[in-house]
N, C-alpha and C positions, 0 to 999 in steps of 0.2 A: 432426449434423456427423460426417462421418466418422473412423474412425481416421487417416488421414495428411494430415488437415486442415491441418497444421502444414508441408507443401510442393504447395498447392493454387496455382491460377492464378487471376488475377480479367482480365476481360477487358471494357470498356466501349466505346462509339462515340457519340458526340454531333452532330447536325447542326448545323454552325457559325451557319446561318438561325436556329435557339433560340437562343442567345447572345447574335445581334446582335437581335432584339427583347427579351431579358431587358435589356441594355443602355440599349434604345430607350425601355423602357418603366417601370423603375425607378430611386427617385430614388439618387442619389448616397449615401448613407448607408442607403439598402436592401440594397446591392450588399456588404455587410458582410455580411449571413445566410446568403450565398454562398461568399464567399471572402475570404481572409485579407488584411489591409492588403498584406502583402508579396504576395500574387500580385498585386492590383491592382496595385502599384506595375511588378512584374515584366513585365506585360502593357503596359505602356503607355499612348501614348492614339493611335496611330497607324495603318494602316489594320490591322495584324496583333493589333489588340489581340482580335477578336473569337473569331479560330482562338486563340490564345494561350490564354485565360482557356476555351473549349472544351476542348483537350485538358487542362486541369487539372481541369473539372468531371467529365471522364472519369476521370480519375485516382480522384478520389474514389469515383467507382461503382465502380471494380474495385477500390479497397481496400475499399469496406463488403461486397462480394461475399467477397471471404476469410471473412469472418467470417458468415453466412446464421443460426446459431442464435443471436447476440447482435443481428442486425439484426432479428430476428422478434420477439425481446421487447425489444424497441425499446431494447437496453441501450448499442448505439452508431449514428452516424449518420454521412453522408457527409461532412456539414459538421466530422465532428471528425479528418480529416486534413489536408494542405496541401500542397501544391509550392514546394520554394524552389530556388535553384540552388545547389551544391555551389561549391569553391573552382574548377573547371572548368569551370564553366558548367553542367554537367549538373543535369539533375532530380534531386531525391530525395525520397522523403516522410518530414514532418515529422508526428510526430501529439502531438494535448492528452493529457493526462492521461487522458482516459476511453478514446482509443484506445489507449494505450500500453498499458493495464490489460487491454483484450482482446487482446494483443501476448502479455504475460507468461499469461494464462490459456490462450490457444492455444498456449504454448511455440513463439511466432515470433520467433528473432533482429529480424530486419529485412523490410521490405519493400523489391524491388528496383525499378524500375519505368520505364517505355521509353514513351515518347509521342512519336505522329507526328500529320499530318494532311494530307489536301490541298486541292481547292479548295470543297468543302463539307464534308466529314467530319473530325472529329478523334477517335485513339482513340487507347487508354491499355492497355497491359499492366502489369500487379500482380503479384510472385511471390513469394509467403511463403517466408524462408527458415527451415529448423527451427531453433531452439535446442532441441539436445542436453545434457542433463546429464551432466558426464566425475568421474563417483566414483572416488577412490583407492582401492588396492588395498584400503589398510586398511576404507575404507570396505562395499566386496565383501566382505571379509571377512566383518565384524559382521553387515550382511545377513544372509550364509549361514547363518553358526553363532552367533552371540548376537545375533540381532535384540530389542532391546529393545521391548515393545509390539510386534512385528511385525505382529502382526492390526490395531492399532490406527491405525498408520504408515500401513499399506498402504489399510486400508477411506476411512483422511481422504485421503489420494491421489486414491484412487479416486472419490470424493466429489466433489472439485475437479476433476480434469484427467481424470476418465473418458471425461465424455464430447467431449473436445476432443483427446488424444492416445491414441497405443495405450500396450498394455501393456508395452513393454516402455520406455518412456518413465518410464513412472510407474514402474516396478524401478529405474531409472535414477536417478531424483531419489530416491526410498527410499536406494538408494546413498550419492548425493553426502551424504543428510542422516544416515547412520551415519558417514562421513567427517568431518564438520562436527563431532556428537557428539565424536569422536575427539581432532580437534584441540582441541574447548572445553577436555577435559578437561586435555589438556597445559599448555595457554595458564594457563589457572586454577591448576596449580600453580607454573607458571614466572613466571607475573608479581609472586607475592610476594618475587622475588626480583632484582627488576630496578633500575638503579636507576633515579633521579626525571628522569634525562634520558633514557635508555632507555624508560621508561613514556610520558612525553610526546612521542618520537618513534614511538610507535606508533601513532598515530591521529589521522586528520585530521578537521577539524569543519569541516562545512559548514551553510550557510542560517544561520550564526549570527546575522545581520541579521534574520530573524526573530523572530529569541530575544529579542535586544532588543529590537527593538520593543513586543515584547508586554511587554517588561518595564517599561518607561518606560511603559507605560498607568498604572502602579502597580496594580493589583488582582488583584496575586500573575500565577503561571503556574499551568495546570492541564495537564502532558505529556502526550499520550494516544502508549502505546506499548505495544508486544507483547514476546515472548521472541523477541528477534529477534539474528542474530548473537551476540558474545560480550558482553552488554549490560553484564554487571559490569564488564569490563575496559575497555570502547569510553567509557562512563560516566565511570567513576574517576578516568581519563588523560585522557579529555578536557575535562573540566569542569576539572580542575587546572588546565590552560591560563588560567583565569582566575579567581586570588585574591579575586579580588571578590565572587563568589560561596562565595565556603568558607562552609559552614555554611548556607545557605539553599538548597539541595536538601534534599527529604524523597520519599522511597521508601516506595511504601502494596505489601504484599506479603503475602503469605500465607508463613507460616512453610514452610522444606524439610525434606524429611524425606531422612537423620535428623537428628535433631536436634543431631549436634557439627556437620555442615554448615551447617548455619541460621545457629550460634554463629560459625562462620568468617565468612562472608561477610557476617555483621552485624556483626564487629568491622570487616573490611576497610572496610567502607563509613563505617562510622563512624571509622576512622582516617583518611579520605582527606576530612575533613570533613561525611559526608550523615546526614542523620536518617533513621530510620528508622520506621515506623508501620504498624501492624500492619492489617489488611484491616479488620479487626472492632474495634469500639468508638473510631474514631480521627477521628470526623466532628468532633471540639472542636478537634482539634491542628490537624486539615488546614486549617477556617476561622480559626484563630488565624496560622496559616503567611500561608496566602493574604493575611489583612489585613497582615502586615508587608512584603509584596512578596516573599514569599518564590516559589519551584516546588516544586509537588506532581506528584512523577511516579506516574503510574498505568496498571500493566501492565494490556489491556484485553482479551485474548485468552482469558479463561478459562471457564469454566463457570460461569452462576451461576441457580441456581434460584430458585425463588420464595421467601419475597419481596421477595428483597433483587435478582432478576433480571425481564427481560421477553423474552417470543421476538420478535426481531428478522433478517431475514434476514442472513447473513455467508457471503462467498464460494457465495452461490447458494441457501441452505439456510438454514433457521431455526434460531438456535440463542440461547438462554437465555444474556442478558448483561447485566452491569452495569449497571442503571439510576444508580448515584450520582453518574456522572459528569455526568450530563444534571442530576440536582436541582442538584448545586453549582455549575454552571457557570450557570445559568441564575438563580438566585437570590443569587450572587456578583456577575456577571459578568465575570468572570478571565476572559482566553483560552483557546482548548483548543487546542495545540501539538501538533501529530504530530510523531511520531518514533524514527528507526527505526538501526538501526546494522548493516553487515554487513559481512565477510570477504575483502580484496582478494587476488588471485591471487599478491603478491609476499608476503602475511604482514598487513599491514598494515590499520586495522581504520578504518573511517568513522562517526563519530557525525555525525547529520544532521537538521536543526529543520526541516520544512514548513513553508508558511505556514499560521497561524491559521485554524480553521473558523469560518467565520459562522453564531451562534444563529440557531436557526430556532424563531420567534416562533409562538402558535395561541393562538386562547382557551381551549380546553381543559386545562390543565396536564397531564393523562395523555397529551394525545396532542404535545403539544411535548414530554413527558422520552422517546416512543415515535420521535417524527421524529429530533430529536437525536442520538439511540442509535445509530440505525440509521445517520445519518452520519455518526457516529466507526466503526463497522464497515467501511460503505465507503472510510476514510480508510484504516484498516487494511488492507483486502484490496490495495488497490492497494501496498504496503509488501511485503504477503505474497509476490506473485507477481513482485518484483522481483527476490530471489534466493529461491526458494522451497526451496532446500533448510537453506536458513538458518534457515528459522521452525523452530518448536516441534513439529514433528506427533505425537509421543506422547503429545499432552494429548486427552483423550476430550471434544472441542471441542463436538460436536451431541449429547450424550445427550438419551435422552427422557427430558422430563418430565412426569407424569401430573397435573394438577393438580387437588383434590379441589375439589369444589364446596363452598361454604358452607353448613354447615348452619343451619336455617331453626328458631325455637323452635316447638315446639306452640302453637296458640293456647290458653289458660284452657280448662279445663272448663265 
């Protein structure tokens, strides 16, 4: 893909004649693997239904054309955009979750899109618009002169969005994410200072209907989440929202360095009612939580080598992660909850529950804790590239790891 992939054109034409045998020829409940309820509906049943539902299957060819290095590793498909009409009547495209993800990965705002046809031909123009990262100064600043990890920022940029945007995109989002840095830092100290109506005015929770759900299963929560946004803060305030839960959050972490920080913000958490458990030695506490109905949040974004890790692809790349989340979830069966929190343009801060991932069952136990893994990754990556200057990029996320082969006894003399 090229560098200015991210304001490409996609351009498709479909002969309305294919349509009306796809039509002709397909049952009623086929016509699903096609297109979405609402274009059917959209389209009709009338003599235009055939040009209609045409220039939308054109739509789809020029959106999966924007994208040609995700369409070649088959990592999206034409079926995963839609046509619906805007409050005007107009087209727009609508995309699932696997097209959004290639949206945020090519830093595509939106997709624009114009369809006509006439009495055989229907076609479809697509025009990627770019989403631009707008870093504050302070952000520009730190860049220039105290890039933290700068090599490390820069090279995971470059990793992710190399090869889908140019450089100076990816300087761009480096930017926004010393900005982001900047503001945590403020935030974290100003919030011990607010008060308890000030704090729960600071963030709004969404998908909580998720939450419950999975909580009324009884069999505890298992959170699958990143360093995403201001997550202490987003956390604290918004979970207070509901009393009911005080004391039945627990936070699995690795200790900060240095260590009066660690001390701070494990009183904070534990003042604002959550437990806290430490990465290592904590598998008794977490299945004790779990069976009381408790949630066990677990940051999922980090390094972990053998053998307490497995390489599983993440954001394109293999990298060494968490296998414990896959044992527990699978031999509990607690839900595994994504979730991610990040930074609105007025100050304001969003904690937000996905819906529940479905265990993915094998006979193999190694290779269900390997499938598993790898789709809380993908759960994540889609989180990541939603405001990607929000995630974590000074964490040295892909190191290699050389794994030594087992050694083998001598046989007897």
């Amino acid at each position: 893909m090229s560098a200015d992939a991210a304001s490409r054109c996609g351009i498709d034409s479909v002969e309305i004649a294919r349509i009306e045998r796809l039509l002709a020829e397909t049952p009623a409940d086929g016509l699903a693997d096609f297109f979405s309820a609402q274009e059917l509906a959209d389209a009709g049943d009338g003599p235009g239904r055939a040009a209609s539902l045409a220039a939308r299957f054109a739509a789809k060819e020029a959106c999966l054309k924007l994208f040609p290095r995700g369409a070649a590793l088959g990592q999206v498909e034409a079926t995963d955009f839609s046509v619906e009409r805007d409050a005007y009547g107009a087209p727009q495209i609508v995309c699932n979750a696997t097209a959004q993800y290639q949206l945020g990965l090519n830093r595509i705002a939106r997709i624009e899109l114009s369809l006509t046809h006439d009495r055989t031909t229907a076609s479809a123009v697509a025009l990627a618009v770019p989403a631009r990262a707008a870093p504050t100064l302070a952000g520009r600043f730190f860049q220039r002169f105290m890039p933290l990890r700068g090599e490390i920022v820069m090279g995971n940029l470059r990793r992710v969005f190399g090869a889908c945007v140019d450089e100076a995109e990816i300087a761009r989002l480096a930017a926004a994410h010393y900005g982001h840095l900047w503001r945590l830092l403020g935030e974290f100290i100003r919030f011990r200072w607010l008060s308890a109506a000030g704090k729960l005015a600071l963030v709004r929770v969404e998908g909580l209907g998720h939450f419950i759900a999975a909580r009324d299963q009884g069999k505890g929560i298992l959170i699958l989440t990143g360093h995403f946004g201001n997550w202490e803060v987003s956390t604290t305030a918004g979970i207070a929202q509901f009393p009911e839960m005080h004391g039945r959050f627990h936070f699995v972490r690795r200790p900060i360095k240095p260590a009066w920080l660690d001390r701070l913000v494990t009183r904070r958490f534990e003042a604002a009612g959550f437990g806290v458990f430490s990465k290592r030695d904590s598998l008794d506490a977490m299945l004790e939580s779990l069976a009381r109905g408790d949630a066990v949040v677990l940051p999922f974004d980090q390094h972990a080598g053998p053998p307490d890790g497995i390489a599983v692809d993440f954001l394109g790349h293999p990298a060494w992660t968490f296998k414990s989340l896959a044992i527990i979830a699978l031999s509990t069966g607690a839900p595994v909850l994504p979730a991610s929190s990040w930074r609105e343009p007025d100050g304001r801060h969003v904690l937000r529950f996905e819906p529940p991932l479905s265990p993915i069952e094998h006979d193999s136990t190694t290779e269900a804790i390997r499938l598993n893994t790898r789709a809380y990754n993908a759960a994540l990556e889609k989180l990541v590239v939603r405001h990607p200057e929000q995630w974590y990029w000074v964490h040295r996320r892909w190191k290699q790891v050389e794994v030594q082969p087992k050694r083998r006894r001598a046989p007897p003399p």
